[in-house]
C-alpha positions in Angstrom: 143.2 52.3 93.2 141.6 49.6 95.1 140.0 49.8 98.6 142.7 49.0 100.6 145.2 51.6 99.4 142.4 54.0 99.8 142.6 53.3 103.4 145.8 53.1 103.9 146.6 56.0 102.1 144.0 58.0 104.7 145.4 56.5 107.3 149.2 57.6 106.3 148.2 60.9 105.7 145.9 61.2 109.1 148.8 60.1 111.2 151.0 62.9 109.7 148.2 65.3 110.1 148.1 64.4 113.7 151.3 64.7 114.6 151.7 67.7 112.9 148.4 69.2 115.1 149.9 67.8 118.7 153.6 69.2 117.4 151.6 73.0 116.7 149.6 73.0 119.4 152.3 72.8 121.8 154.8 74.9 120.4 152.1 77.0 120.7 151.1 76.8 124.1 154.9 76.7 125.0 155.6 80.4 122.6 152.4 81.7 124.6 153.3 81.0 128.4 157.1 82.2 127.5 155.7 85.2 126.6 152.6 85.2 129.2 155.7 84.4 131.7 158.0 87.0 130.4 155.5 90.1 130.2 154.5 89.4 133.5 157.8 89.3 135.3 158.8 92.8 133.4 155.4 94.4 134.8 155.8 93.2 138.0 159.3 94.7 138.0 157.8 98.0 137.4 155.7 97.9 139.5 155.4 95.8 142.5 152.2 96.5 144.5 149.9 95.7 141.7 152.0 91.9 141.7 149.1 90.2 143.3 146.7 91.6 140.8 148.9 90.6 138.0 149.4 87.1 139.2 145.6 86.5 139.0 145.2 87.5 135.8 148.5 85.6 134.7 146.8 82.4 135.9 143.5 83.2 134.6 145.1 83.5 130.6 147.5 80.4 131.5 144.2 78.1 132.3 142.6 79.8 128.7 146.1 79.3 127.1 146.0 75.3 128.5 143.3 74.5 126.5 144.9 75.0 123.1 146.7 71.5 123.4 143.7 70.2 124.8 141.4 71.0 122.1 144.3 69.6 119.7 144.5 66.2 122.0 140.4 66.1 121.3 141.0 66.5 117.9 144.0 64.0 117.2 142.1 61.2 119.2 138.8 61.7 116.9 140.8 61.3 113.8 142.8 58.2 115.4 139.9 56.5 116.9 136.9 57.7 114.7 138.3 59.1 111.2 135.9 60.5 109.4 137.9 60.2 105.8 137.3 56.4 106.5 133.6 57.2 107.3 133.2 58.9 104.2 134.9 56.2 102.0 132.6 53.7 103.1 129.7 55.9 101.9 130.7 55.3 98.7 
């Protein structure tokens, strides 16, 4: 194989890799606030007074939970803008 199939051939496969990461990392994030979401409407339905309590914690885990797709985004663009693979095959 020459050069330039090598590179193409990394690049292919990096764009499928990234798309794959951004598709996971939100269906991710979406699963976990559905759930985050869900649980805390049923406790809150239980039991009312402890509501504002609840609601802090809720938005405390949502901020953790928002940085799931955020690390992905941080990912993708480093292997769009700075690929490594094509680092490494210039090395040889």
């Amino acid at each position: 194989m020459d050069n330039l199939t090598l590179v193409a051939n990394i690049q292919s496969l990096t764009a499928i890799a990234v798309g794959l990461l951004l598709g996971l990392a939100a269906l991710g994030t979406a699963i976990g606030f559905a759930l985050l979401g869900g649980k805390f409407l049923e406790s809150s339905a239980r039991q009312p007074e402890l509501t504002p309590m609840l609601q802090t914690k809720m938005f405390i885990v949502a901020g953790l939970l928002d940085a799931v797709p955020m690390i992905g985004v941080a990912i993708a663009l480093l292997l769009i803008f700075a690929n490594p693979f094509l680092a490494a095959l210039g090395a040889k």
